[in-house]
C-alpha positions in Angstrom: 101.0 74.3 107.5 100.6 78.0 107.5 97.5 79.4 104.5 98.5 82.3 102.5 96.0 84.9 103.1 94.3 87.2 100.8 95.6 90.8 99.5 93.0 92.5 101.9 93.6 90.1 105.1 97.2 90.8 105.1 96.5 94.6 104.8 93.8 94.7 107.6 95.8 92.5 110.0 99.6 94.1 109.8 99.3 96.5 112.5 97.5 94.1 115.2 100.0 91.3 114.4 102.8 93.6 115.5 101.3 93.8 119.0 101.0 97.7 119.3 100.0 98.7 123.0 97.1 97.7 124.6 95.8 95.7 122.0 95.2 98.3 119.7 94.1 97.5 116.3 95.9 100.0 114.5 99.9 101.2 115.1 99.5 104.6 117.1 101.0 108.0 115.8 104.4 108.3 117.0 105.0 112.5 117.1 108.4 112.2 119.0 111.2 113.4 116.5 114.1 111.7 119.0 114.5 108.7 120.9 116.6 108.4 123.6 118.9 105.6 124.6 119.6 104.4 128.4 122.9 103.6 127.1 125.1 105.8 124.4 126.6 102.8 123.4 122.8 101.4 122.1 122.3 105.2 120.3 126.0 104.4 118.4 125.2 100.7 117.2 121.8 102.3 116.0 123.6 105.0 114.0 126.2 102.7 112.8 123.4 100.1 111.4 124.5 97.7 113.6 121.2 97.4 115.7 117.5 98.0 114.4 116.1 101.4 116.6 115.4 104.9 115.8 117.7 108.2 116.4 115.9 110.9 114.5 112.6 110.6 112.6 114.1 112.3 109.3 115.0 109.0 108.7 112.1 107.0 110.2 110.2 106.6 113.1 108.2 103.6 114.3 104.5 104.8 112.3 106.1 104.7 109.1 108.0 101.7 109.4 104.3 100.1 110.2 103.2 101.5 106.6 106.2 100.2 105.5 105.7 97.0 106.6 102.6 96.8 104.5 103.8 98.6 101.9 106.4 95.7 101.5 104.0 92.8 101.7 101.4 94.4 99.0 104.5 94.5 96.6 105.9 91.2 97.8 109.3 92.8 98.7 112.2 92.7 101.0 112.0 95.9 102.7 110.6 99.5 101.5 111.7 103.5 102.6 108.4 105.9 102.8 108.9 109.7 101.9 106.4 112.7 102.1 105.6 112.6 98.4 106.2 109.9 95.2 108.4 112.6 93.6 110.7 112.6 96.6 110.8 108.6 96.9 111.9 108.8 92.5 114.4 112.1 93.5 116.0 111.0 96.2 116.6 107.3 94.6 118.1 108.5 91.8 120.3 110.9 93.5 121.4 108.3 96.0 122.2 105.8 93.3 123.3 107.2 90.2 126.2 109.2 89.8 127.8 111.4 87.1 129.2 109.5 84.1 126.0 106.6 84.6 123.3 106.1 82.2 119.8 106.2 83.0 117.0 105.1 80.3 113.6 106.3 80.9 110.3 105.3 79.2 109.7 108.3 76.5 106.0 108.5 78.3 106.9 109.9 81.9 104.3 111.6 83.7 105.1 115.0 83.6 106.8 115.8 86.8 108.7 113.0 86.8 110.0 114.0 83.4 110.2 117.6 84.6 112.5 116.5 87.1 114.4 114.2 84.7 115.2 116.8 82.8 116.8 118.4 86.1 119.2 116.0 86.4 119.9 116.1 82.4 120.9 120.0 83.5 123.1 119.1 86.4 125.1 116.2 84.1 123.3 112.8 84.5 122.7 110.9 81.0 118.8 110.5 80.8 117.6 109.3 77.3 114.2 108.3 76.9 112.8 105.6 74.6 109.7 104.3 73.5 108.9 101.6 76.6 105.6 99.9 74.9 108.8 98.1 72.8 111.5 96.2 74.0 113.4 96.4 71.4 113.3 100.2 71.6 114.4 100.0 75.1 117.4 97.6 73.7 118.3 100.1 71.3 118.5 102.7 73.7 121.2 100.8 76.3 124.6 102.1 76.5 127.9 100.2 78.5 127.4 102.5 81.5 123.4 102.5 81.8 122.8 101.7 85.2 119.0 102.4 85.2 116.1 101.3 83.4 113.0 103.5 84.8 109.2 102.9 83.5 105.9 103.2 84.3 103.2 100.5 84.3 100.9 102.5 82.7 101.7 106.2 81.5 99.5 108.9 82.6 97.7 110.2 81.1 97.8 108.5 77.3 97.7 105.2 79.1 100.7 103.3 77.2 101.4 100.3 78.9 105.2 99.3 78.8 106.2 95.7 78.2 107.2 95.3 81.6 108.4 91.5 81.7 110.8 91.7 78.2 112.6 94.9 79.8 112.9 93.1 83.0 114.0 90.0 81.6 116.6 92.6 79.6 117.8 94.1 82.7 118.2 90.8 84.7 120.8 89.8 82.2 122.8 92.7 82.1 122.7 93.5 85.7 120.8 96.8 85.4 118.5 98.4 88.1 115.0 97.9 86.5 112.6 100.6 88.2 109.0 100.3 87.9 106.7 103.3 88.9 103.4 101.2 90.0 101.4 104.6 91.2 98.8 103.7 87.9 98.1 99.9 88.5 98.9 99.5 92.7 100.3 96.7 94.2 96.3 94.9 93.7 96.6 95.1 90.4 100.2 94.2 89.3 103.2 93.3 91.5 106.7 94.2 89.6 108.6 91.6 91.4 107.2 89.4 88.8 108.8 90.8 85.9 111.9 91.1 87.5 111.8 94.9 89.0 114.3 95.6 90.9 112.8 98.8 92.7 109.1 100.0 92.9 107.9 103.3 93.3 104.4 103.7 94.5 102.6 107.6 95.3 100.9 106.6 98.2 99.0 109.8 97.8 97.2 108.0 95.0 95.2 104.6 94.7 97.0 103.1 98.1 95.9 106.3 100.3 93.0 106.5 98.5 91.2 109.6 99.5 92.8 113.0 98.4 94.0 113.1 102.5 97.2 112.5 102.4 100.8 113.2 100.5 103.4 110.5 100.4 105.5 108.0 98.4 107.6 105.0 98.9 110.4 102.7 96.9 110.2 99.0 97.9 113.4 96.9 97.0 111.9 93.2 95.8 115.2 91.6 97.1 115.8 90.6 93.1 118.9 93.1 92.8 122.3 92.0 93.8 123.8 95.1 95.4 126.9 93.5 95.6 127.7 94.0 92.2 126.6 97.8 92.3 129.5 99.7 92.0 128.1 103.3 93.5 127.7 101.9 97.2 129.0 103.4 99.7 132.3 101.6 101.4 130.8 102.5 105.0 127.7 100.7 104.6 129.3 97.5 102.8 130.8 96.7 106.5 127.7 97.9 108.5 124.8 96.0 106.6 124.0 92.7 105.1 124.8 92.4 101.1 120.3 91.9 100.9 119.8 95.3 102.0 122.4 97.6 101.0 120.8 99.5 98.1 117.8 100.1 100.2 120.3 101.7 103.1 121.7 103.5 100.6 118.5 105.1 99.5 117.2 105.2 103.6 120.8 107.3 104.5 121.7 109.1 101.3 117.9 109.9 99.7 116.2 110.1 103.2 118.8 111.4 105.5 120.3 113.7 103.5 117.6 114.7 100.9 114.8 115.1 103.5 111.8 114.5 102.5 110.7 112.7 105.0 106.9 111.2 105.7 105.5 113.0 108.2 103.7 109.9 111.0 100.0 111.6 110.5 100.0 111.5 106.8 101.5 107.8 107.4 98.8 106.7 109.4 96.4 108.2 107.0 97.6 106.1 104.4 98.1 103.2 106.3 94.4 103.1 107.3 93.3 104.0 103.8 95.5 101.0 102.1 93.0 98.7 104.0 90.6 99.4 101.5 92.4 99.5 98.5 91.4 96.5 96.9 86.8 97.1 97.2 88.2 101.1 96.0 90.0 99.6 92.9 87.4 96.6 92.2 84.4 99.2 92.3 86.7 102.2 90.0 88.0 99.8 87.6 84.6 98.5 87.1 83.2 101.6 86.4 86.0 102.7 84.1 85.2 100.0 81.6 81.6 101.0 81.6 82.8 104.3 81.0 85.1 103.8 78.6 83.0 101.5 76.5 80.2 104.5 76.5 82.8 106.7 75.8 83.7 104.8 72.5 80.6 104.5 71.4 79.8 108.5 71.6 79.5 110.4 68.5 80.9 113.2 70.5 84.1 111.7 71.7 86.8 111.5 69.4 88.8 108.8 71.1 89.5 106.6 73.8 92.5 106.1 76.1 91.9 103.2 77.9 94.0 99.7 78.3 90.9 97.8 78.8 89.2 99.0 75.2 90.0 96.1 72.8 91.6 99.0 70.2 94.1 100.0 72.8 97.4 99.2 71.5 98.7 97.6 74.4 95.1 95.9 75.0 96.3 92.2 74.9 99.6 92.6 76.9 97.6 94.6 79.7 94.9 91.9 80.6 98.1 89.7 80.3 100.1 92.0 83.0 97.1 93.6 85.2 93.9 92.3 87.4 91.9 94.1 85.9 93.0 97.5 83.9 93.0 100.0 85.8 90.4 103.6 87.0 92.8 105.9 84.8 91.5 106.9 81.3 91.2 110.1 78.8 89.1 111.3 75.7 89.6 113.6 73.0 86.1 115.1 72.5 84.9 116.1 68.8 86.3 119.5 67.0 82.9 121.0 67.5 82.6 120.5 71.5 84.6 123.5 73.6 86.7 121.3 76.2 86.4 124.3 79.0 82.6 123.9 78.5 82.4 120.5 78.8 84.3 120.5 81.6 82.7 123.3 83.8 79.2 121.3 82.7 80.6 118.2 84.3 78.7 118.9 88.1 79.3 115.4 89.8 82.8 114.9 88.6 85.5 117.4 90.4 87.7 119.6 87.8 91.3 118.5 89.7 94.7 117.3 89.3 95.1 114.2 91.5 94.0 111.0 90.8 93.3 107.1 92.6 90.5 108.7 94.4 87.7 107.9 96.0 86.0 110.8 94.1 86.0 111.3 89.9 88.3 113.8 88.7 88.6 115.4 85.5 92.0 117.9 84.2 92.2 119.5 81.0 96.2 118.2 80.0 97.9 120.3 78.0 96.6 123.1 79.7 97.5 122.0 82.7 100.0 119.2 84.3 101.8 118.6 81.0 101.2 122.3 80.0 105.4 122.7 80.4 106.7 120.5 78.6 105.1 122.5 75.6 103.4 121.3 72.3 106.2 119.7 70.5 107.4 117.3 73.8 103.3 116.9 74.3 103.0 115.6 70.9 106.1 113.2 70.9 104.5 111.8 74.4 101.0 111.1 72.4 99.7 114.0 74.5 96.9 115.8 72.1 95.9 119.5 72.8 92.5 118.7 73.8 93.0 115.5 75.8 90.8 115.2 79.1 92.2 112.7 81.9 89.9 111.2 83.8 90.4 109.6 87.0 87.2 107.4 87.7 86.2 107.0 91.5 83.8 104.9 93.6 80.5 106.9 92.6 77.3 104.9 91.7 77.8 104.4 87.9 74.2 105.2 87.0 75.0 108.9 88.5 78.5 109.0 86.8 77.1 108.3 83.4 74.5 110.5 83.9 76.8 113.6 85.0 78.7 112.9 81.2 75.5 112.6 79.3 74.6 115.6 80.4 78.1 117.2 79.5 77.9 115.8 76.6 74.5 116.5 75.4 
C-alpha cells in the first residue's frame, strides 16, 4: 500500500523521481529551442500529437514540463501548460477557447490587469459582464444561454473579497460551463479549486509559488473535471489526434501557446520550480504574520479600516476559514483623514514601496494611484477600491521588526 505524502514531500521529490541525468536532484535547464529526430517520421507523429516529444520550445521543452509536473500535482490536476507570465496563461485561454457570439461572466472584483484585458476583449466583440462573485445568486443572475465561462478569483486583490467558490462551481457543474478559478492569492497550499468543481486554474507563478521577486511566469492546470467532449469550440483536428481527457488543455497548449506565444522561458522555469519547494514554510511564516498584522492594524486609532479575510468583521470571514488553510499574506488599510498616505509610505523603511506581491519580502503600493489607477474613480469605487487604500503584501520578516517598521509610520 502506497502513503500519500505531504504537500512539501511531493514538491521536493518531483524532479529526482523523474530520474534526470546523473542522479541529479533537480531537472537541468534545457536551452535548446529544437530537437531533432533520427527519423522524420518520429518528428510527424510528434507534431501530429500522436507521440509525447518536443519540436520547438514555443510550445514546451522538457524544464517546463518538470514545473509542470509539479504544478499539476500541487493543484491535484490532470495536466497543466506554463507561460512567461499569469496574464499570458488568462489571455491566451480565453482566446483559445472562447469565441465570438460566447458569453463570459467574470467576478465584478478582477485585479486590475486582468480586468484591463477583459475589457480588451469587450472592444474586439467578446460578451464579458461582470457580477458580484461573493454571491451566487448574483452570479446566477448574470448567466445567459451562450455563457461558456465563469471566471473568479479566490480572493480579489487588493479589497480581499472572497468569492463563494463551491456554490458557483456547483452552478457551473450543472450547466456544463467552464468554471475558472484564478488561485495566484491563496496558492495551491492553501486552497485546491478541484474541490469546488473548477474546471481550470490559473496560478502567477511569479507570485506565492516562485516566491521571491526572481522570476515571471504563469500556468493554467486542467483538474480533469471538464468534459471537453461536450465543448463545442474544439478544434476538429485535435478531436482525432488526442484523447477526449485532454483536449481543452491541447487546445490551450496549440492555439494559446503556439500561436499566442508567450512562452516560459526554461531559466525563469527552473527558478520557479526551485522556489515552489518552499512554498508552504514561505506561506505558514507570511500568513502568520498577516494576522498579527492585521489584528494590530484594527486596533490602531490611525487606521481607518481593515481588508483582511482572517479579521472576524471581514464579510467573507466565515466562508474563508471554511475554503482556505489558513487566510492568506495579502491585506490593505485605509489610514485616517488626518495621515498623508505618500508620507506614511516613504516613512515605511523595512517594508519595500512595490507592486508585486507573494514575496519573500513586505511590500507596500498606494492603489488607486497606481495598479488600479486606470480603471479610474468611478470603476475603483464600484470594485470597493477606496482612494486612499494601501495593499500590503506581508513577507517572511521577523514580526517583531515588521511591527516595529509600521509603528514607526504610524507614530
Amino acid at each position: 500500500m502506497t502513503t500519500k505524502r505531504g504537500f512539501t514531500t511531493i514538491i521536493l521529490h518531483s524532479d529526482r523521481l523523474s530520474k534526470p541525468e546523473h542522479g541529479a536532484l533537480h531537472k537541468p535547464i534545457h536551452t535548446s529551442v529544437t530537437f531533432g529526430y533520427d527519423e522524420v517520421e518520429d518528428l510527424i507523429e510528434v507534431f501530429q500529437n500522436r507521440k509525447k516529444g518536443y519540436a520547438y520550445s514555443r510550445q514546451g521543452n522538457p524544464t517546463t514540463t518538470a514545473l509542470e509536473t509539479k504544478i499539476t500535482s500541487m493543484e491535484n490536476g490532470l495536466a497543466t501548460v506554463t507561460f512567461s507570465t499569469g496574464m499570458a496563461a488568462i489571455t491566451a485561454t480565453v482566446l483559445s477557447l472562447i469565441k465570438r457570439g460566447d458569453h463570459i461572466l467574470a467576478s465584478s472584483f478582477l485585479f486590475g490587469n486582468t480586468r484591463s484585458i477583459f475589457q480588451s476583449f469587450i472592444d474586439l466583440g467578446l460578451d464579458i459582464t461582470f457580477a458580484d462573485a461573493t454571491s451566487v445568486d448574483e452570479v446566477k443572475k448574470g448567466l445567459k444561454e451562450n455563457t461558456r465561462m465563469v471566471f473568479v478569483e479566490t480572493i480579489a486583490n487588493p479589497a480581499t473579497q472572497v468569492a463563494d467558490l463551491e456554490k458557483i462551481g456547483k452552478l457551473c457543474s450543472e450547466k456544463g460551463i467552464i468554471y475558472m478559478v484564478d488561485n495566484t492569492m491563496t496558492s495551491p497550499y492553501l486552497f485546491t479549486p478541484v474541490n469546488v468543481k473548477a474546471s481550470l486554474v490559473i496560478n502567477s507563478l511569479t507570485k506565492y509559488i516562485g516566491g521571491h521577486g526572481n522570476a515571471l511566469g504563469g500556468s493554467v492546470t486542467d483538474t480533469g473535471l471538464f468534459d471537453w467532449t461536450t465543448f463545442p469550440n474544439i478544434f476538429e483536428g485535435f478531436k482525432k489526434q488526442v484523447i477526449p481527457e485532454v483536449l481543452g488543455l491541447t487546445q490551450i497548449r496549440k492555439k494559446g501557446l503556439r500561436d499566442g506565444g508567450g512562452t516560459l522561458a526554461p531559466e525563469a522555469a527552473h527558478t520557479i520550480s526551485v522556489g515552489s519547494e518552499t512554498l508552504a514554510l514561505r506561506l505558514e511564516r507570511a500568513c502568520t504574520n498577516a494576522f498579527a498584522l492585521a489584528k494590530f492594524f484594527e486596533s490602531h486609532p490611525l487606521i481607518k479600516k481593515v481588508y483582511y479575510p482572517g479579521l472576524a468583521s471581514h464579510p467573507q470571514h466565515k466562508l474563508a476559514g471554511k475554503l482556505f488553510l489558513k487566510y492568506g499574506g495579502l491585506m490593505s488599510i485605509e489610514l485616517d483623514e488626518s495621515i498623508d498616505c505618500f508620507a506614511f509610505l516613504n516613512k515605511l523603511k523595512l517594508v519595500i514601496k512595490s507592486s508585486n506581491l507573494g514575496d519573500t519580502r513586505t511590500l507596500a503600493i498606494p492603489v488607486a494611484h497606481t495598479i488600479f489607477n486606470e480603471l479610474g474613480p468611478e470603476k475603483r469605487a464600484e470594485m470597493g477600491i477606496s482612494e486612499s487604500m494601501i495593499r500590503l503584501s506581508i513577507g517572511i520578516e521577523d514580526l517583531d521588526d515588521l511591527m516595529h517598521d509600521f509603528k514607526h509610520a504610524l507614530n
